[in-house]
C-alpha positions in Angstrom: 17.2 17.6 1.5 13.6 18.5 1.6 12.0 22.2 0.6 9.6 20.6 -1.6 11.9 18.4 -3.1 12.0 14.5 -3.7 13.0 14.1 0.5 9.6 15.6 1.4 7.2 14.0 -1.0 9.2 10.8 0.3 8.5 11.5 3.9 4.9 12.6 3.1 4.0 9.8 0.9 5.5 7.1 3.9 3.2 9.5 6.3 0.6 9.2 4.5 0.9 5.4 3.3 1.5 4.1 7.0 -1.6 6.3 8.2 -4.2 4.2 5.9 -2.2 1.3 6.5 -2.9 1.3 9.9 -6.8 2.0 9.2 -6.7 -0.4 6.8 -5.5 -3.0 9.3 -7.9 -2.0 12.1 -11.0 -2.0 9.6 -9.7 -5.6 8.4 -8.9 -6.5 12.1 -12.8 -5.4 13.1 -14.1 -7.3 10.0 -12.7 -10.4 10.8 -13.5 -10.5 14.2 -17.2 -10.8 13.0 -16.4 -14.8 12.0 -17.1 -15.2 15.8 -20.6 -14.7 15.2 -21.1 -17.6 13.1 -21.3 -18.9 9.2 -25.0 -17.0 9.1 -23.7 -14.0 10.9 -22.8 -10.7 9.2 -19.4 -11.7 8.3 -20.6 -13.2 4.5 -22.4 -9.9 4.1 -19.5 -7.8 4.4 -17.6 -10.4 2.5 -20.3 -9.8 -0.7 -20.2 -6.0 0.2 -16.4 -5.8 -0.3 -16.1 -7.9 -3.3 -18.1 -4.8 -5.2 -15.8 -2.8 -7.6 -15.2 0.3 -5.1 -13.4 -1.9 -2.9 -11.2 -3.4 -5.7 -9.6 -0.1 -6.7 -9.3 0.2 -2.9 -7.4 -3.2 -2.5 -4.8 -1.8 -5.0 -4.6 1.4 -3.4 -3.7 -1.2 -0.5 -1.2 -2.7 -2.5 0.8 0.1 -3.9 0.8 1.6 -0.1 2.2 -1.6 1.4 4.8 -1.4 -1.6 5.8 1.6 -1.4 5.8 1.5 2.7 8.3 -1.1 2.5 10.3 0.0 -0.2 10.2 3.7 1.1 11.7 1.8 4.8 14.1 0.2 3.2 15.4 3.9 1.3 15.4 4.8 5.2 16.8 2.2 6.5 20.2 3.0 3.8 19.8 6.7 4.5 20.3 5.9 8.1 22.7 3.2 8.2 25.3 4.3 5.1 27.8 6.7 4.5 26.4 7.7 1.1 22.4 7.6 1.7 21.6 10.8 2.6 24.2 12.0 -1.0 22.1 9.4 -3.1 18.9 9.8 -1.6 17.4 11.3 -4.4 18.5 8.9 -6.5 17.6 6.3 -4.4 13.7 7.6 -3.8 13.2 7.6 -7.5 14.4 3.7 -7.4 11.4 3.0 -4.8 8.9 4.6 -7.4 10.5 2.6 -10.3 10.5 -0.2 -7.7 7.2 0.5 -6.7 5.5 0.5 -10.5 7.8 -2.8 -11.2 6.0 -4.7 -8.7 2.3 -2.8 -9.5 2.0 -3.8 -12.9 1.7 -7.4 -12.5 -0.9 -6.7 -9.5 -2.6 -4.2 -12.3 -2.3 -7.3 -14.5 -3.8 -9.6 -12.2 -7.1 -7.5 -10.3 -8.3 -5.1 -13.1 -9.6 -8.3 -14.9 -11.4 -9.0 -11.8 -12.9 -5.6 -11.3 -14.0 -5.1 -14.9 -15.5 -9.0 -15.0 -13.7 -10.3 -17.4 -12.5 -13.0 -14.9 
């Protein structure tokens, strides 16, 4: 199932994808927390700070890692649970990539507007 195969770019791609996930969440986690410090405090600068283009792309590298996480889980979740994951499981990684693009392109649609300033 793995040996460089589709199996091991799937388990190193949901690796990889919940990893920054979880940094993602703990940087969002520590920049909300600075609302406490009030409507003057340092929370609108890092709000002007991450509405610069850099932080854009990196909201849809967000995206496309919480899409894929949870499509990638639910591949898992059939693998583990069915008689005929683990025989389809090639098959059924390649539907979380075509999954994965279907639901990207209207995100793609939507943000690149608003990182080129067209919007």
């Amino acid at each position: 199932m793995y040996k460089g195969r589709e199996g091991q770019w799937a388990f190193v791609l949901h690796r990889l994808s919940g990893v920054a996930l979880a940094l993602f969440l703990l940087l969002h986690v520590l920049d909300i927390s600075l609302v406490m410090f009030g409507p003057e405090g340092p929370f609108n600068a890092f709000l002007a700070f991450y509405h610069q283009w850099p932080f854009r792309v990196g909201l849809l590298m967000v995206i496309a890692g919480v899409v894929y996480h949870a499509f990638n889980g639910l591949r898992i979740i059939i693998m583990d649970f069915t008689d005929w994951g683990i025989r389809f499981q090639r098959a059924l990684w390649y539907g979380v990539l075509g999954a994965t693009t279907a639901v990207g392109i209207p995100v793609l649609w939507k943000i690149v507007p608003e990182i080129l300033g067209a919007v």
